[in-house]
N, C-alpha and C positions, 0 to 999 in steps of 0.2 A: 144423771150421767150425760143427757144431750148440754145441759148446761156447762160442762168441764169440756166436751167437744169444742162448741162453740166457744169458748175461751181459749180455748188451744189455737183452732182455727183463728182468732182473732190476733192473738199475741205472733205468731207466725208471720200473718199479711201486715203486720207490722213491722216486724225486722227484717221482712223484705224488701218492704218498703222504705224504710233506713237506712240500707247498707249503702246502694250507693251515692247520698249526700256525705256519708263518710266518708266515703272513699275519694269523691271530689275534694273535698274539704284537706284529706290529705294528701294529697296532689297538688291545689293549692298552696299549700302549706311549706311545701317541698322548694327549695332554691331554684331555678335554673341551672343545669350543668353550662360551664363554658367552651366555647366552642376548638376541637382538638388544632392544636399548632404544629406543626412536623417541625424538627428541629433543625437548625438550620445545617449543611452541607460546612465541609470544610472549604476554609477560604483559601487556596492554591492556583497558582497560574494554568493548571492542566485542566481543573473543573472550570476556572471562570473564565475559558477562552470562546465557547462556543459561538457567542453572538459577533463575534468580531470576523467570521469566516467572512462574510460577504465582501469586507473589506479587504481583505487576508491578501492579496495581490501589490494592492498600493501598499503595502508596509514592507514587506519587503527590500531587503537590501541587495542591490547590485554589484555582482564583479565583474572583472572583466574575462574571457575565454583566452587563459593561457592553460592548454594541458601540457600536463608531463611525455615529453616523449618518449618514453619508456613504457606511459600507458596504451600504446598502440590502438587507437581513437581510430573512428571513420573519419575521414575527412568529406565535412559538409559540399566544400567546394570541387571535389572530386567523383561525383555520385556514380560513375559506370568503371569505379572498381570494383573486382570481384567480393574482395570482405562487405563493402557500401552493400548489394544487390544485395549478398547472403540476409543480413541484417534485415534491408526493406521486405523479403521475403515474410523471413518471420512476425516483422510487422503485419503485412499484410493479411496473415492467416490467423493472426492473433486478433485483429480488428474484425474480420469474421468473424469467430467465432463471442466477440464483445458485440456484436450487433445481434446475436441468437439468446442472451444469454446476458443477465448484466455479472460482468467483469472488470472490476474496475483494480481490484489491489490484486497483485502477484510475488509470490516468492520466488528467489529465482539461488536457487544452490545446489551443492554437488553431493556426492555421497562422502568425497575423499579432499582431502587439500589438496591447492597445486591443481586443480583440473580447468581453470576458467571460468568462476562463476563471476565473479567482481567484472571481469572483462567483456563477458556477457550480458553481466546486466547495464553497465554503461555503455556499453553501444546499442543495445536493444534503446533505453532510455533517449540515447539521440535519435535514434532513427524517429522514434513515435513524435519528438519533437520538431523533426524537418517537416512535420505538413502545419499547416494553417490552423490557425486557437487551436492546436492540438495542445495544452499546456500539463506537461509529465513532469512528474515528481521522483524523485531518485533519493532513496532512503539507504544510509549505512549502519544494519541494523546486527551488523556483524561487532557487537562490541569491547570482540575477544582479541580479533586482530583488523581490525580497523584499516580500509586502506583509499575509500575514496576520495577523503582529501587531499592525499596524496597526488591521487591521479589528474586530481581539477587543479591543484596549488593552492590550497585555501584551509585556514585554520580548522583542528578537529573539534574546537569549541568555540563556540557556543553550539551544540547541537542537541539532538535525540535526548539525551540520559539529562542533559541539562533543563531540558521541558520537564520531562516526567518528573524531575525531583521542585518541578515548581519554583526553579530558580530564575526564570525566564520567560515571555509570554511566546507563544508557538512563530508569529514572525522572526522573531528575531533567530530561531532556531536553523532556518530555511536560506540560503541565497539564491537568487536568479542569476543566469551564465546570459553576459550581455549580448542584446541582438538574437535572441536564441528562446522558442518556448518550454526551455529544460531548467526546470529548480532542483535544488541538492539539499539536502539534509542531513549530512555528517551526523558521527555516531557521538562526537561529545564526548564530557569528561569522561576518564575511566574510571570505570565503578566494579567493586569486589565482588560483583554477587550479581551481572549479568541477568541470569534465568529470573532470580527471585523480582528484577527489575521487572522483564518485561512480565512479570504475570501480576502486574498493577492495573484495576479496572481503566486505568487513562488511556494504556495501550490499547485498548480494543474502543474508547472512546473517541482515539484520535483517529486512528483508520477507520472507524464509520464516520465521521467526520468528513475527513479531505477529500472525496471525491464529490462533493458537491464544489469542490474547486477546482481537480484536476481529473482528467480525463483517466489518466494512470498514473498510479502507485506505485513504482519499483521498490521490490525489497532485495538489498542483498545482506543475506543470512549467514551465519559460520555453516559447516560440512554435518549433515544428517547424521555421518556415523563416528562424528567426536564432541558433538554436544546436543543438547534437548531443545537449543533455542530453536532452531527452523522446524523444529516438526510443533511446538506452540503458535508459532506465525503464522505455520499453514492453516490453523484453526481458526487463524482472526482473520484469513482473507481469503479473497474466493477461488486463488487456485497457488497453484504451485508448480515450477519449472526446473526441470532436473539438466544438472550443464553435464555431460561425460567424457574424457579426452581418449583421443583413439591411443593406443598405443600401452596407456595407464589404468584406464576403467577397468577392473574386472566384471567380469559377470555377474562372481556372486557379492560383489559390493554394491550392484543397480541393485540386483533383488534384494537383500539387505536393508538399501536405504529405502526401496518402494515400500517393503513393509513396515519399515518403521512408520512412517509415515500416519498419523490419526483419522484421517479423510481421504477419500479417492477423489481425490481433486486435480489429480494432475491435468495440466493443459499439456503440456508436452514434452521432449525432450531434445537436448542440444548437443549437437554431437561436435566439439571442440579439437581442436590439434590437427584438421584434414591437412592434407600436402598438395602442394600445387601440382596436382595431376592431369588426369585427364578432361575432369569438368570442368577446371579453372583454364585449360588451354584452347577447349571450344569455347569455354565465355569471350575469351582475350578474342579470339578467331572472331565471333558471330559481331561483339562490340567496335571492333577498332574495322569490320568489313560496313558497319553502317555507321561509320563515326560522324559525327559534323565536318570534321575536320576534312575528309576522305570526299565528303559530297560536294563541298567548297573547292577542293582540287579538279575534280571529274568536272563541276559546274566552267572554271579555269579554262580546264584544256577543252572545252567545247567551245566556249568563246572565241579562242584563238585559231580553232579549223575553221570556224564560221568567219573569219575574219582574213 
């Protein structure tokens, strides 16, 4: 019996001792897997623009600044008008709160048509543009009823819808307003199906994208409570601006369009259609009592008694 033990025991530390040269051996044996490939991205002007940002400035094409006057514009060279201050205000507080907070892309639309949002976002847009490298981008992302082309006098295409559909690389989509740190971005060809456009991964690639070029993003969006596109945009950028006109806005169309709304993102609200009342008659009063003009006078007539 201890001799069948000890045979046992021996045949055991044997095929212990075997397994693993087997086991090598078939490992060895075995090919190399080859190494995994990711397959390549589709080839589109929207996917293959990103390395060209840095350059994205020089490419760019130039017009010249003729607006519509119908688009009632700040005028640059008149800065201590009343609508000019309104404007620089809301710059102002808005750059605030972009120094607490990075802000770089904004929506800027109403609850209802007809209330001022196009008109609002292109003078907010100039204003950001009056200071130094401040260089703003004004997007026409309304591509139901389209109208800043309009406003600037410049073709609706090549723009927006013409990027995303990859028909064009992102410069050419863009012009610069000559003498001026304000680019525009027209909404481009029109297209049947709006919504379904902008909910293409490009749109959320191009707006994280562009602020490593532009300080601000202007969106102008169609009206919160007659299509879905501005409350999608409000999701692709970091706030959203509600325009409201006195006289027009209801109450329960703000709250309406606040709820709709997917993110509590608002930065603020613009209150559109005021009358030249009484704040505009103290502005006139306080501006034209320290004007240049008035201090050049008083300088005048002091010369002249001293004299």
């Amino acid at each position: 019996m201890s001799r069948v033990h000890d045979a046992l025991r021996k045949a055991e530390k044997r095929m212990a001792g075997a397994a693993p040269p087997a086991a090598e051996s078939h490992a060895e044996a075995r090919p190399p897997r080859p190494p995994y490939i990711p397959p390549a991205p589709v080839s589109t002007a929207a996917v293959a623009e990103p390395a060209l940002l840095d350059g994205l400035i020089d490419l760019i094409p130039v017009i010249p600044y003729d607006p519509s006057p119908e688009a009632l514009l700040i005028d640059p060279n008149h800065p201590d008008e009343a609508p000019t201050e309104e404007f620089r205000t809301l710059r102002t507080r808005l750059n605030h709160m972009q120094s607490m907070q990075p802000i770089h892309t904004a929506v800027i639309t109403s609850p209802s048509p007809a209330e001022g949002k196009s008109f609002a976002a292109v003078n907010f847009a100039m204003a950001e543009a009056q200071l130094a490298g401040n260089y703003t981008l004004l997007c026409d992302f309304d591509f139901r009823r389209p109208i800043i082309h309009n406003m600037m006098k410049t073709d609706r295409s090549p723009g927006i819808t013409d990027y995303l559909l990859g028909k064009i690389p992102l410069h050419q989509a863009i012009r610069r307003i000559a003498g001026t740190n304000l680019f525009i971005m027209p909404a481009g060809e029109a297209v049947i199906n709006p919504l379904e456009l902008l909910n293409l991964k490009e749109v959320k690639q191009m707006l994280d994208r562009l602020p490593s070029v532009f300080n601000w993003v202007i969106l102008d969006s169609p009206p919160l409570l007659f299509a879905a596109d501005a409350n999608l945009l409000g999701t692709l950028c970091h706030g959203t601006i509600l325009v409201v006109r006195i006289g027009s806005t209801t109450i329960d169309s703000i709250t309406r369009a606040m709820q709709s709304l997917c993110q509590n993102n608002v930065l603020g609200i613009i209150v559109n259609g005021a009358r030249r009342g009484e704040l505009y008659s103290k502005y006139t009063y306080y501006h034209s009592y320290y004007s240049p003009k008035d201090k050049v006078a008083e300088e005048e007539e002091e010369e002249e008694e001293e004299s």
